[in-house]
GUSE-888317 format. One record per residue: y, x negated, z of N, C-alpha, C, O, CB in turn; residue number from 1; residue in three letters. Coordinates in Angstrom, 1 decimal, decimal comma. Glycine has a CB too. Layout:
<sites>
{site {Y; X; Z}; {Y; X; Z}; {Y; X; Z}; {Y; X; Z}; {Y; X; Z}; NUM; 'ALA'}
...
</sites>
This chain:
<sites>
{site {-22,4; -23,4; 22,1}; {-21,4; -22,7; 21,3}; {-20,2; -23,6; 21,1}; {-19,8; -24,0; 22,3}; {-21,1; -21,3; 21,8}; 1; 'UNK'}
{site {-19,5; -24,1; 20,1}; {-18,4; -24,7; 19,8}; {-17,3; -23,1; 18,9}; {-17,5; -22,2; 18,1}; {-19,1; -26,3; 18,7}; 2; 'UNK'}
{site {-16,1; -23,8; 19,9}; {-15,4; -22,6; 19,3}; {-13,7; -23,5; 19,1}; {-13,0; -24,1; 19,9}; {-15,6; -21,0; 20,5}; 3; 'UNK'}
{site {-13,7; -23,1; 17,5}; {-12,7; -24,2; 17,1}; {-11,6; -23,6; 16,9}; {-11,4; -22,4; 16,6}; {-13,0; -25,0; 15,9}; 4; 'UNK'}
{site {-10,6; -24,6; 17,0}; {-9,0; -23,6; 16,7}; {-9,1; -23,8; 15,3}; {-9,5; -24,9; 14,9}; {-7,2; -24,3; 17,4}; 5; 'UNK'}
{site {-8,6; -22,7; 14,6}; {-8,4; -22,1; 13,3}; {-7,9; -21,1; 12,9}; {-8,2; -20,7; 11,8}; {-9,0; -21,9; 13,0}; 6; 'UNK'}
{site {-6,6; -20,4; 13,9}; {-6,0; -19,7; 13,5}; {-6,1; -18,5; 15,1}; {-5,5; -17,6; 15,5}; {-6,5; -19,4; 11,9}; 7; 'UNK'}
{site {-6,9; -19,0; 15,5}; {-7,7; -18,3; 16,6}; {-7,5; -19,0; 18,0}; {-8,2; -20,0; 18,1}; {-9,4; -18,3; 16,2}; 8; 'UNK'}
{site {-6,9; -18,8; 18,8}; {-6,7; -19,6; 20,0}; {-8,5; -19,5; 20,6}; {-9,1; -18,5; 21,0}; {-5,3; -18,9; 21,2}; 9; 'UNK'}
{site {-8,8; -20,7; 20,6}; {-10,1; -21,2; 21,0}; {-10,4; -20,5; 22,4}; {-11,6; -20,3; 22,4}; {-10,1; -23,0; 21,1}; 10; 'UNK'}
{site {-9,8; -20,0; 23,5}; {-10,0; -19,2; 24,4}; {-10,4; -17,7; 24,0}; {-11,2; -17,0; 24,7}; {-9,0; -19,3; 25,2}; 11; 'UNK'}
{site {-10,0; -17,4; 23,2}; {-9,9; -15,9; 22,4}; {-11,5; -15,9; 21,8}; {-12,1; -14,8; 22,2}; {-8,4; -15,9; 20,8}; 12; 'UNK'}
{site {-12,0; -16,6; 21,3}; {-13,2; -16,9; 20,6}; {-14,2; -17,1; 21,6}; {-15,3; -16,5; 21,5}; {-13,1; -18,2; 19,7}; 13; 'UNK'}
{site {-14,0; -18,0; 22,6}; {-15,0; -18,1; 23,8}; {-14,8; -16,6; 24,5}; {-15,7; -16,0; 25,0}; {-14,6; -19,6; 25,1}; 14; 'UNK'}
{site {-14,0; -16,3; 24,4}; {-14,1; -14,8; 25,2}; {-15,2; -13,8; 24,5}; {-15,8; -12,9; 25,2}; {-12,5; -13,9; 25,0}; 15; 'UNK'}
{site {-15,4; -14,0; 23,3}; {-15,6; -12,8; 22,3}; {-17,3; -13,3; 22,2}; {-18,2; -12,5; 22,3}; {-14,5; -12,9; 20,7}; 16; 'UNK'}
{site {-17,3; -14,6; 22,0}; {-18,7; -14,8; 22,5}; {-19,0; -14,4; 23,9}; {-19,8; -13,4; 24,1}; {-19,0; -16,1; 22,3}; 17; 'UNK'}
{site {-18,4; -15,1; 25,2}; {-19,1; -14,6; 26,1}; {-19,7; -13,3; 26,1}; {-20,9; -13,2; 26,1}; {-18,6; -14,7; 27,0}; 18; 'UNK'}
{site {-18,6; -12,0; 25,9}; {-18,8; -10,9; 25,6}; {-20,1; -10,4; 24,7}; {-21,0; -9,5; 24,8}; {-17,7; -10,6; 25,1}; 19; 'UNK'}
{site {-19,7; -11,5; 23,9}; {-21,0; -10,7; 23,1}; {-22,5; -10,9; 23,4}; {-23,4; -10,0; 23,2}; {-20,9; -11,2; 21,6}; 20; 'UNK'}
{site {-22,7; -12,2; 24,0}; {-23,9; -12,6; 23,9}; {-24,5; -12,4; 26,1}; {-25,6; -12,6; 26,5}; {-23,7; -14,6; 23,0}; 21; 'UNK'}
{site {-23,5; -12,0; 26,6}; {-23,5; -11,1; 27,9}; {-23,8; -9,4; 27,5}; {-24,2; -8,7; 28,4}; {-21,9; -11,4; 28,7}; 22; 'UNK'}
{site {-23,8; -8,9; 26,5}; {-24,1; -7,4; 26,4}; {-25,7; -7,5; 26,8}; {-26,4; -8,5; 26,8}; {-23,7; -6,6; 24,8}; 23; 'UNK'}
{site {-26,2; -5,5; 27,2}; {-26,9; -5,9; 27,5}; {-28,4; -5,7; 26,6}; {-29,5; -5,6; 27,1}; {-26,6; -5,7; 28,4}; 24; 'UNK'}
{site {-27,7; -5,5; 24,9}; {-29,0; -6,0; 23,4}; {-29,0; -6,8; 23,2}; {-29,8; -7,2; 22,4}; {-29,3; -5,7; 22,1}; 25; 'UNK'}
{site {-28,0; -7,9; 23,8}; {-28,2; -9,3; 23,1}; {-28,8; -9,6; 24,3}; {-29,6; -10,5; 23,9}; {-26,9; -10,3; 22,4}; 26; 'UNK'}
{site {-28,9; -9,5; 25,7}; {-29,9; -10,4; 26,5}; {-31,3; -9,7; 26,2}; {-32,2; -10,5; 26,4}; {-29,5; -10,5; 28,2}; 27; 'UNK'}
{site {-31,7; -8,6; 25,8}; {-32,6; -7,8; 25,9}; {-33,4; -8,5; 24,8}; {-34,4; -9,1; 25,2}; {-32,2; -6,3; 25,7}; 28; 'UNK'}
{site {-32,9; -8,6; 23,3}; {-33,3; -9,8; 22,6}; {-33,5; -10,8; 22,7}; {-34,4; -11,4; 22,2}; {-32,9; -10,0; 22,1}; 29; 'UNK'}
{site {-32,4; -11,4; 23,3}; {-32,6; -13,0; 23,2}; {-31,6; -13,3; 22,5}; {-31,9; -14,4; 22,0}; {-33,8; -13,7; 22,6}; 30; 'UNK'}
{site {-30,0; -12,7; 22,0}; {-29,8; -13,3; 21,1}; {-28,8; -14,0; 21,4}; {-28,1; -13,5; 22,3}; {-29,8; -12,7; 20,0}; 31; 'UNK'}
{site {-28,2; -15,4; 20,8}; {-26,8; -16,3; 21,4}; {-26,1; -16,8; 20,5}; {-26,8; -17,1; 19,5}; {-27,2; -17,6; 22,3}; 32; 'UNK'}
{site {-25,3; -16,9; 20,3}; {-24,3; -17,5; 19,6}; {-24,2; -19,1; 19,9}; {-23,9; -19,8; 21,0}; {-23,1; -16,7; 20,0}; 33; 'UNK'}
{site {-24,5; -19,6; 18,2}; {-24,2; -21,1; 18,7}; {-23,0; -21,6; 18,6}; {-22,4; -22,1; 19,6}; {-25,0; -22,1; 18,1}; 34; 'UNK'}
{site {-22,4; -21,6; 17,4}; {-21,0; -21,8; 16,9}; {-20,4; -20,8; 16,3}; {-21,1; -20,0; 15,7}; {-20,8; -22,7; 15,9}; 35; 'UNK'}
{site {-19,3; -20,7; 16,5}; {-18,0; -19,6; 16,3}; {-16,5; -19,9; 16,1}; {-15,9; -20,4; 17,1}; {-17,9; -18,7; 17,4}; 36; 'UNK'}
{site {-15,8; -19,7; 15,0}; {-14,1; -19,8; 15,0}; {-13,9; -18,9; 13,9}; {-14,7; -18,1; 13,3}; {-13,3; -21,5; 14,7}; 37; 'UNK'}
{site {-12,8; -19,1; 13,9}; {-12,2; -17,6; 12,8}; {-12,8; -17,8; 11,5}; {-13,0; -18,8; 10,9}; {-10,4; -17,5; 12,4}; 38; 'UNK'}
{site {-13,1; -16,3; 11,2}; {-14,1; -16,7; 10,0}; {-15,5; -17,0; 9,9}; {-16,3; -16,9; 9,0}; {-13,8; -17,7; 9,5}; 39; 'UNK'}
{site {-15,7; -17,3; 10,9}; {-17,5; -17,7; 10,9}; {-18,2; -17,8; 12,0}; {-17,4; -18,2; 12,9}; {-17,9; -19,2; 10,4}; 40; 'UNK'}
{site {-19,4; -17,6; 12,4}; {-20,1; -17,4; 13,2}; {-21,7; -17,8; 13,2}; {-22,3; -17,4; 12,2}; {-19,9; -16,5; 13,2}; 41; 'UNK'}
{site {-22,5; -18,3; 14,0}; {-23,6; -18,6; 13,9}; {-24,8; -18,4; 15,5}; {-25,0; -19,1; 16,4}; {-23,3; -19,9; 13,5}; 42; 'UNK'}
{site {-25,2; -17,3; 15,2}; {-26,3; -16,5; 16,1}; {-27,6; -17,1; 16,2}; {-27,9; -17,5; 15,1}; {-26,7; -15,2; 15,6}; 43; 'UNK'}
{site {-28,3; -17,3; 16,9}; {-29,8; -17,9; 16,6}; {-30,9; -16,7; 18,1}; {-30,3; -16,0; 18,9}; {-29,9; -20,3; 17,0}; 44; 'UNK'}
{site {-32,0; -16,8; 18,0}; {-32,8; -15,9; 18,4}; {-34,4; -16,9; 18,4}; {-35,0; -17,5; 17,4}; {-32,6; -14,6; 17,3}; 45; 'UNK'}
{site {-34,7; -16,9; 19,8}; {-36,0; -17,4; 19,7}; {-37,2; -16,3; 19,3}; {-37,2; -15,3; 20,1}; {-36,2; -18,2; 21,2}; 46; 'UNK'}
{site {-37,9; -16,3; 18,6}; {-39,0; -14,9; 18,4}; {-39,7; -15,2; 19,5}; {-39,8; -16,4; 20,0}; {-40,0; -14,6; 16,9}; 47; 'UNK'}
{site {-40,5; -13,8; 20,1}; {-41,7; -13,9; 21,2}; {-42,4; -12,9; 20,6}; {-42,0; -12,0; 19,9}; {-41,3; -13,6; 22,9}; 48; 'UNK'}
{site {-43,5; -13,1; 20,9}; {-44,7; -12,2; 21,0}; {-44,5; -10,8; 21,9}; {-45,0; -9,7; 21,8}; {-46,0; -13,2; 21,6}; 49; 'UNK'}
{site {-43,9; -11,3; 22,6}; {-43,5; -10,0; 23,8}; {-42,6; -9,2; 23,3}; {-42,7; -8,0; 23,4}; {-42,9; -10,5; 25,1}; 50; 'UNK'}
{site {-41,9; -9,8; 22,7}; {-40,4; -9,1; 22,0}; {-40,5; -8,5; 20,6}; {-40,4; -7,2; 20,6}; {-39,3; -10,2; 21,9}; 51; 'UNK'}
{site {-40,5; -8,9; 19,8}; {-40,5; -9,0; 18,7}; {-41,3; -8,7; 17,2}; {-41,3; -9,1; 16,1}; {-40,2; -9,8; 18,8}; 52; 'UNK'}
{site {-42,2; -7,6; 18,2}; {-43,9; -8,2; 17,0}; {-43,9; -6,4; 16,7}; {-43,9; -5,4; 17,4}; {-46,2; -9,1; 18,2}; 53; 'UNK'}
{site {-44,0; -6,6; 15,6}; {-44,5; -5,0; 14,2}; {-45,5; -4,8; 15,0}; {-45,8; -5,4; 16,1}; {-45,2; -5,3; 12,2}; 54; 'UNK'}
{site {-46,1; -3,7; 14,3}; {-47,4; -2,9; 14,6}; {-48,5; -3,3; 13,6}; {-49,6; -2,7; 13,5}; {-47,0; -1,2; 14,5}; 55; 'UNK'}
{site {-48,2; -4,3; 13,1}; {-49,1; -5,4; 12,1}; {-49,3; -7,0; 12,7}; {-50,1; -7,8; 12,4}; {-48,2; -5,6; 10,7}; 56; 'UNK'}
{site {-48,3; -7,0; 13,8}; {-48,6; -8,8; 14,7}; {-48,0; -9,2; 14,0}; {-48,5; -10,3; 13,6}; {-50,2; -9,8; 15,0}; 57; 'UNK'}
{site {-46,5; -8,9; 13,0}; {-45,7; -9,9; 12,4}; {-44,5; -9,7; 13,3}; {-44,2; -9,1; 14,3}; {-45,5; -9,8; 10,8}; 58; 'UNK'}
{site {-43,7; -10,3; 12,1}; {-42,6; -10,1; 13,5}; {-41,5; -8,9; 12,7}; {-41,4; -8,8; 11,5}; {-41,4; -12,1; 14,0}; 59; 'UNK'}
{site {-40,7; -8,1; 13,7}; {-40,4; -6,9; 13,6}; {-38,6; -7,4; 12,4}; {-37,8; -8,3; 12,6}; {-40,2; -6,1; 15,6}; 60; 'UNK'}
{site {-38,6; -6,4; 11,0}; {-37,6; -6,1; 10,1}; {-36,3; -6,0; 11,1}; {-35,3; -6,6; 10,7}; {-37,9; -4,7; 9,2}; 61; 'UNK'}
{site {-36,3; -5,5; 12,0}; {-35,0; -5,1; 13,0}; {-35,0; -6,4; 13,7}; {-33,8; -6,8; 13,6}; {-35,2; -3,7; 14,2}; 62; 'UNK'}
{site {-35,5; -7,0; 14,2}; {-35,0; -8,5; 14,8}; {-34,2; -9,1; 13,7}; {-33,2; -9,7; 14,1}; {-36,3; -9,7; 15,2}; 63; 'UNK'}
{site {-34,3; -9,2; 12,5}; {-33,5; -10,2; 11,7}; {-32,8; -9,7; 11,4}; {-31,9; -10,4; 11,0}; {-33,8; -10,8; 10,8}; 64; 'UNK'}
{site {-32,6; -8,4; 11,5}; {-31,5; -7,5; 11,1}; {-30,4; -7,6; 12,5}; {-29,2; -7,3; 12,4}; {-32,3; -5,8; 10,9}; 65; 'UNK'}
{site {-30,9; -8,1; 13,8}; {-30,5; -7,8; 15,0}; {-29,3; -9,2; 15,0}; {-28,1; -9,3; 15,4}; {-31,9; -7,6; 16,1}; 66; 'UNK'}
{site {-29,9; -10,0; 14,7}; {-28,9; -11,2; 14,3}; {-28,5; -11,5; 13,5}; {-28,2; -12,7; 13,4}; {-29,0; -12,2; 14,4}; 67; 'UNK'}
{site {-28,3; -11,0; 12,8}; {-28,0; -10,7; 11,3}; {-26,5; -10,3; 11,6}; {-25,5; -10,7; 11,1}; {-29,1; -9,5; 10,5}; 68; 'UNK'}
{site {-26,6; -9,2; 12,8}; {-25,6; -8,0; 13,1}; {-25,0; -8,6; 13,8}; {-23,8; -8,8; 13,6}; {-25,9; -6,6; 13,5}; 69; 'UNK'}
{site {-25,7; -9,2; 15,2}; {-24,8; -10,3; 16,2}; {-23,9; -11,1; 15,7}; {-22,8; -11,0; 16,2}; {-25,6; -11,3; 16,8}; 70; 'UNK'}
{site {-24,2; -12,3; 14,5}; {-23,1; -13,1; 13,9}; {-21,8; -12,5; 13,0}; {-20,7; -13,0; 12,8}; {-23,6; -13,9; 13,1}; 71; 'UNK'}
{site {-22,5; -11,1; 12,7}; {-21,3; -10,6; 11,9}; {-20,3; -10,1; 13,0}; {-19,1; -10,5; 13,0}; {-21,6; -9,2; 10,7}; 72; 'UNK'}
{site {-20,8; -9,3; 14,0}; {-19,5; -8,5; 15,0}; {-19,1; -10,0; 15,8}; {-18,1; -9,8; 16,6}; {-20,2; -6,8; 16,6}; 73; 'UNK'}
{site {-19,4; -11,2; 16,0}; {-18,4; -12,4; 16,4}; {-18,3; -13,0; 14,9}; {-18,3; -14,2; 15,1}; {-19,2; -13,6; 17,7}; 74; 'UNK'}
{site {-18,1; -12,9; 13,8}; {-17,2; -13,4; 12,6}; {-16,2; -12,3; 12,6}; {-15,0; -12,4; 12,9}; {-18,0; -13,5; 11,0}; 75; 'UNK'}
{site {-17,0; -11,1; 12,4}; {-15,6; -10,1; 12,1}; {-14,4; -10,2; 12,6}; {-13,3; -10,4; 12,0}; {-15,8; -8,8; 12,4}; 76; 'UNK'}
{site {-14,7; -9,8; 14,7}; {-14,0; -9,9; 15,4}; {-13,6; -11,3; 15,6}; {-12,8; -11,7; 16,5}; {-14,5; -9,3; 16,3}; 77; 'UNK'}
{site {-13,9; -12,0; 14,9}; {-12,7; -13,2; 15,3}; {-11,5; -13,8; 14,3}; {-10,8; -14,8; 14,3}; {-13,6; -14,6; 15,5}; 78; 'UNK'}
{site {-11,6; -12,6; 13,5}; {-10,4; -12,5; 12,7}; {-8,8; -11,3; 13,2}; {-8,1; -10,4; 12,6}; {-11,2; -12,0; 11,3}; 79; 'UNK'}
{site {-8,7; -12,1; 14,7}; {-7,3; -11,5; 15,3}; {-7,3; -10,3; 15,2}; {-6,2; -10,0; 15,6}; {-6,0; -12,0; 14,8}; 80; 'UNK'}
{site {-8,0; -9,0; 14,8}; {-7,9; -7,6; 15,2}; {-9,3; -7,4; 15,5}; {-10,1; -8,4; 15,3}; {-7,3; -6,6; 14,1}; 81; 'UNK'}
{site {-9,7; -6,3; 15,9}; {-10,4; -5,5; 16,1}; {-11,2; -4,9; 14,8}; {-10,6; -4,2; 14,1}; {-9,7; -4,9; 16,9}; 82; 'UNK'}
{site {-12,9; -5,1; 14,6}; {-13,4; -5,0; 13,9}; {-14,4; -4,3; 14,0}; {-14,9; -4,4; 15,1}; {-13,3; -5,8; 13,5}; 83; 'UNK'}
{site {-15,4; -3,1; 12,8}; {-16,5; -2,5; 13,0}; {-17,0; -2,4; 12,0}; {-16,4; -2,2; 10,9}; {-16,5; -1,5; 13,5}; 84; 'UNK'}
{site {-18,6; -2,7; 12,0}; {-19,4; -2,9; 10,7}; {-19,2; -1,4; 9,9}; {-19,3; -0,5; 10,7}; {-21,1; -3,3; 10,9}; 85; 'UNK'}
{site {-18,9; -1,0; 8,7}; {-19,5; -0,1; 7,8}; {-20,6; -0,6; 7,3}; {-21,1; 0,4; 6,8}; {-18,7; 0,4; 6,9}; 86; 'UNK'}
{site {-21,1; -1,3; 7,1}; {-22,1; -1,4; 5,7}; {-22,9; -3,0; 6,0}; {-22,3; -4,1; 6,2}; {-20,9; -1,5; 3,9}; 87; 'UNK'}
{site {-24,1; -2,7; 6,1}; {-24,9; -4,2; 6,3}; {-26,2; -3,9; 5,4}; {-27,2; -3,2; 5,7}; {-25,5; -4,7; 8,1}; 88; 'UNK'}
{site {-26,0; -4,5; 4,1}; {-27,5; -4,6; 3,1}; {-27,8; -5,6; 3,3}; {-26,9; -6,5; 3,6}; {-27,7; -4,5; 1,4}; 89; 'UNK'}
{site {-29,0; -5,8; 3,3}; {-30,2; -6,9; 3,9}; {-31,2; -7,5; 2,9}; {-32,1; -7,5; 3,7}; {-31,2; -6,1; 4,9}; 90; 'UNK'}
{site {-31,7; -7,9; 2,0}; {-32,6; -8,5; 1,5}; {-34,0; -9,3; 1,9}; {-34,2; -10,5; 1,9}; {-31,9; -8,9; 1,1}; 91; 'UNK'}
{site {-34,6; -8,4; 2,1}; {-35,7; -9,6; 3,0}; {-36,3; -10,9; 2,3}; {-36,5; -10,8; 1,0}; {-37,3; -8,8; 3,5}; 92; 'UNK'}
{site {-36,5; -11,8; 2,7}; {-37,0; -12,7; 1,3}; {-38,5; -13,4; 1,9}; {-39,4; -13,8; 1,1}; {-35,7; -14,2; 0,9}; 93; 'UNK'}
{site {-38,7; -13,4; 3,6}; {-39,9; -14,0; 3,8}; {-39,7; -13,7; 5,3}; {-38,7; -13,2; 6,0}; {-40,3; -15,6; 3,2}; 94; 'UNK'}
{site {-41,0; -14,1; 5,7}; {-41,0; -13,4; 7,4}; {-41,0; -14,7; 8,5}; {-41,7; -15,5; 7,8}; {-42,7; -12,3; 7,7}; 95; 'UNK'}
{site {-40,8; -15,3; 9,4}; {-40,7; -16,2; 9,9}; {-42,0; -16,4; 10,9}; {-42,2; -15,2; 11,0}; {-39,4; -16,2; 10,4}; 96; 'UNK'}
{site {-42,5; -16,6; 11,2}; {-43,4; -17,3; 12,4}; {-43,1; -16,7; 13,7}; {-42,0; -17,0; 14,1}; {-43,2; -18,9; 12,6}; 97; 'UNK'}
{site {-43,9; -16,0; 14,6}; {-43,3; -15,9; 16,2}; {-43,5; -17,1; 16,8}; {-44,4; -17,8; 16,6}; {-44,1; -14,8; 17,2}; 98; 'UNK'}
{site {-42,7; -17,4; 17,4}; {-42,9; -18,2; 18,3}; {-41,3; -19,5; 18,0}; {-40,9; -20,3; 18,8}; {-44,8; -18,7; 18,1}; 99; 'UNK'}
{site {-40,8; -19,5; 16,5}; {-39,9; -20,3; 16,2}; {-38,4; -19,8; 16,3}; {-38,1; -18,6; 16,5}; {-40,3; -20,7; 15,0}; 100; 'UNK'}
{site {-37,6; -20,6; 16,1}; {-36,1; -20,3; 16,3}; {-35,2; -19,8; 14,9}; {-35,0; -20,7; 14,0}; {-35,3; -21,7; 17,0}; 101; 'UNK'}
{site {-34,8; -18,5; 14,8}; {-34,3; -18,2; 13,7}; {-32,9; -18,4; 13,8}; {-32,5; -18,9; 14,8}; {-34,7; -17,0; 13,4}; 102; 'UNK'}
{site {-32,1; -18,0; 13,0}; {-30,6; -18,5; 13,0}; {-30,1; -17,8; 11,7}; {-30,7; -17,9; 10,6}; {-30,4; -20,2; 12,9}; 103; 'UNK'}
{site {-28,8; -17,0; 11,8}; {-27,7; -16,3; 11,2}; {-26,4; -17,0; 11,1}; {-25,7; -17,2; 12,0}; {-27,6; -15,3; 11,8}; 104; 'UNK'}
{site {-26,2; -17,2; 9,7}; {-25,0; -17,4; 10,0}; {-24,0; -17,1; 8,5}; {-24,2; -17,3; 7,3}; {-25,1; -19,0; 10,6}; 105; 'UNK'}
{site {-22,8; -16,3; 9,2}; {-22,3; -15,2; 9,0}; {-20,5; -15,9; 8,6}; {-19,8; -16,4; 9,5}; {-22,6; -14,0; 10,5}; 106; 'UNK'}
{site {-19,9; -15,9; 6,9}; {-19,5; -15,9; 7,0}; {-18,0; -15,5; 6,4}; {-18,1; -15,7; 5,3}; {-20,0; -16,4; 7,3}; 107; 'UNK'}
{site {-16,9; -15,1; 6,5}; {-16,1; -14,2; 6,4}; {-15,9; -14,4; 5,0}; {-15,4; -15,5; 4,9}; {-15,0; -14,2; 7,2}; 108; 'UNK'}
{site {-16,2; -13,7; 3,3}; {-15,5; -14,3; 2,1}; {-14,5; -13,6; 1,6}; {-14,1; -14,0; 0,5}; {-16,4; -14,5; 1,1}; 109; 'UNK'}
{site {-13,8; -12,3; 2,3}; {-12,5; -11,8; 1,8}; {-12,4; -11,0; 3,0}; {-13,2; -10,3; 3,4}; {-12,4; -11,1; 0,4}; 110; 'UNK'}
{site {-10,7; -11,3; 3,7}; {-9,9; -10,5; 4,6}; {-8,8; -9,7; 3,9}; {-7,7; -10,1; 3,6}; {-9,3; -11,4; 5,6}; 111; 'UNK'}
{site {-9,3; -8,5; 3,6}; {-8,0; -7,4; 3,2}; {-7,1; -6,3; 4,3}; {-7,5; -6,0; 5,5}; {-8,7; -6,4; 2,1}; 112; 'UNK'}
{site {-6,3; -5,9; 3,9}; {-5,4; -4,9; 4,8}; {-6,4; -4,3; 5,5}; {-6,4; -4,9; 6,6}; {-4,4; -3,8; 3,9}; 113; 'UNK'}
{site {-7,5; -3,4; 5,5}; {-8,4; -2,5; 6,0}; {-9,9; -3,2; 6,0}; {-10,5; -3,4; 7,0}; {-8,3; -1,3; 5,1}; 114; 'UNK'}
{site {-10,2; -3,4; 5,1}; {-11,1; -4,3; 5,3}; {-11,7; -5,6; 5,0}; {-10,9; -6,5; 4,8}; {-11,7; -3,9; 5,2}; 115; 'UNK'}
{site {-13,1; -6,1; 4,9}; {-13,1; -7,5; 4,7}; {-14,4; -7,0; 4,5}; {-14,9; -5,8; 4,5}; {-12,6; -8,8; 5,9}; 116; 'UNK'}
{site {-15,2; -8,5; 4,1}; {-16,4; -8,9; 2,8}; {-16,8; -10,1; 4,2}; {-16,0; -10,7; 4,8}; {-15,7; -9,7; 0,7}; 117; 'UNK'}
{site {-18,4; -10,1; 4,4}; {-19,1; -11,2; 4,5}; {-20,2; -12,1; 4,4}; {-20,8; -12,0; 5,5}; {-19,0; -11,3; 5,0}; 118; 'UNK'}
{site {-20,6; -12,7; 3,8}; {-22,1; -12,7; 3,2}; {-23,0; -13,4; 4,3}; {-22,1; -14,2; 4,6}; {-22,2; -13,6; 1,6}; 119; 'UNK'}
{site {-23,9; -13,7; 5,1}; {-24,8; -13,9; 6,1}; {-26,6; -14,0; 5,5}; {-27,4; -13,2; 5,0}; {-24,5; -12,7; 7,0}; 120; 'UNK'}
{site {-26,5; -15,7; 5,9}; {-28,0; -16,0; 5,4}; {-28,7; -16,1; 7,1}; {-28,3; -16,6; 8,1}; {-28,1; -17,8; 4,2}; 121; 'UNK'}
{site {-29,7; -15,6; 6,7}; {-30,9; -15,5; 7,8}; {-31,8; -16,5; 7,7}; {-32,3; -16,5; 6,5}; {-31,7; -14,2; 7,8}; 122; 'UNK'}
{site {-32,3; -17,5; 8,6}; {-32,6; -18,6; 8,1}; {-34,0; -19,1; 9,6}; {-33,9; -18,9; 10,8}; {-31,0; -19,6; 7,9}; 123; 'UNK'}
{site {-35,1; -19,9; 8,9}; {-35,6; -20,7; 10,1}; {-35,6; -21,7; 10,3}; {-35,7; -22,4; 9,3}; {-36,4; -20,7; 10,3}; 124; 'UNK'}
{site {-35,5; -22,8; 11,8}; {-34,7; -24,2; 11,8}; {-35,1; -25,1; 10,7}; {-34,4; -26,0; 10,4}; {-34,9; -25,1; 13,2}; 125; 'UNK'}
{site {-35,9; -25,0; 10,1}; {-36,5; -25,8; 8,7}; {-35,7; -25,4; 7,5}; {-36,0; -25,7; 6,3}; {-38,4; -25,4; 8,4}; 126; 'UNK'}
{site {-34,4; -24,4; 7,8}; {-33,9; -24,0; 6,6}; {-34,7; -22,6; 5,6}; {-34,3; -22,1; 4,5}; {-33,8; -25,3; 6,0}; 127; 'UNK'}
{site {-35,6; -22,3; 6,2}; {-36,3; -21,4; 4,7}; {-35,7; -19,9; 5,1}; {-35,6; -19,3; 6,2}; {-38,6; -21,3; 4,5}; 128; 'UNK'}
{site {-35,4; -19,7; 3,8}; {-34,2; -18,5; 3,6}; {-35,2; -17,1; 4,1}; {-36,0; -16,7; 3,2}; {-33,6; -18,2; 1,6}; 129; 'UNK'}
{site {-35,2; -16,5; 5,3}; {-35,5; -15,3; 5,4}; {-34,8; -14,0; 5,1}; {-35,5; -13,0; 4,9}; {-35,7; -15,4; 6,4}; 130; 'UNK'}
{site {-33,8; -13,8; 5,0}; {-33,2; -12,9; 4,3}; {-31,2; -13,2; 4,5}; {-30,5; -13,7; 5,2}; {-34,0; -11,3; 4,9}; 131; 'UNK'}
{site {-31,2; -12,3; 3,2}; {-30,0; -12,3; 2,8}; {-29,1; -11,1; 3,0}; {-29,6; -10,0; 2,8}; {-30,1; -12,7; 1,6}; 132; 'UNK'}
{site {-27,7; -11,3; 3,3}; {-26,8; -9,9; 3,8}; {-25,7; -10,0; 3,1}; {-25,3; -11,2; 2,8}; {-26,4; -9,7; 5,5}; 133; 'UNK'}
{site {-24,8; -8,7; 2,8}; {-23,7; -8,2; 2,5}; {-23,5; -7,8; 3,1}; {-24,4; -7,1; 3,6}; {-23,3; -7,7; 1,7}; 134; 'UNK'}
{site {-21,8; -7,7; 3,7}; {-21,4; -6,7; 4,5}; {-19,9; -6,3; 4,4}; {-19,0; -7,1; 4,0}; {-21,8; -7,1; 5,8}; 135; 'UNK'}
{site {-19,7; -4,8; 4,7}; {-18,6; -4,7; 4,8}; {-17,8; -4,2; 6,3}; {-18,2; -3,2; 7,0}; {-18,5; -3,9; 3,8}; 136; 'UNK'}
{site {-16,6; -5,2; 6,8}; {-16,2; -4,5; 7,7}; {-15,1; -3,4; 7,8}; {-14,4; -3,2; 6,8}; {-16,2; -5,3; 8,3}; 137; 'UNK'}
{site {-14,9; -2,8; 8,9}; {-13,3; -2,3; 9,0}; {-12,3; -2,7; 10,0}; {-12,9; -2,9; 11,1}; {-13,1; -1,0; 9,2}; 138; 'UNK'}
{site {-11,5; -2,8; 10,0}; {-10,6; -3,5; 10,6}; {-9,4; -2,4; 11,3}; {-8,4; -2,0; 10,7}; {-10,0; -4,5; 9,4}; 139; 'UNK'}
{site {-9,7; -2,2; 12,6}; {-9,7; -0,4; 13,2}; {-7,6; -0,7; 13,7}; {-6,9; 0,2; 14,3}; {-11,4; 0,0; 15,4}; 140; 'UNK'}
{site {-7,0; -2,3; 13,4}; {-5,7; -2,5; 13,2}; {-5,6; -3,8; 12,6}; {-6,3; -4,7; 12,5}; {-5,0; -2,3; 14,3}; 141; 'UNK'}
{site {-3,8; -3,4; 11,9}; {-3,7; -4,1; 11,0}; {-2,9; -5,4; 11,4}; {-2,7; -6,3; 10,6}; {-3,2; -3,4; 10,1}; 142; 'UNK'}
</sites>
């Protein structure tokens, strides 16, 4: 995880990751945070067979959704207040492989008084677009 000054004292950001990626759905998942500073965020997730598999042997709509959600609450929250998702649309576009490393990355495109906008592509390390997100957050101070 690289966590850059940008408005964001770089300790503030390593905090917010540790936090995040120490809870205990993101160890339950697997999921970590690679890079993070204000404004942006990037989650990745190894899939397992053990973890992660439909009731078809593909891999489960809620995992990508699961980091999908990981990079947004360390983008949101790393915009100096305190932040909570309202709103995450999802777009599925293709399903990834078990067994490979997926990756989210989430990033802030409008900060207003109350809330903010961030768009988040779901991706596998070869780049192929697994799905696509909108989101809205709230911003619980100003």
């Amino acid at each position: 995880m690289t966590a850059r000054k940008t408005g964001n004292r770089s300790s503030d950001v390593e905090r917010l990751v540790a936090d995040s990626d120490s809870s205990s759905f993101a160890k339950l998942l697997g999921l970590k945070t690679i890079e993070a500073h204000r404004g942006y965020a990037v989650s990745s997730l190894k899939l397992s067979k053990k973890k992660h598999v439909n009731f078809q042997g593909g891999t489960h709509g809620a995992v990508l959704f699961a980091v999908a959600d990981h990079a947004c609450g360390i983008c949101g929250n790393s915009m100096e207040r305190k932040a909570v998702l309202l709103n995450l649309s999802m777009n599925y576009v293709s399903s990834p492989a078990l067994g490979s490393i997926i990756e989210a990355e989430a990033r802030m495109v409008h900060e207003g008084k109350t809330t903010g906008t961030m768009v988040i592509s779901v991706k596998d390390r070869d780049g192929k677009l697994l799905a696509h997100c909108q989101t809205t957050i709230y911003f619980l101070s100003a």
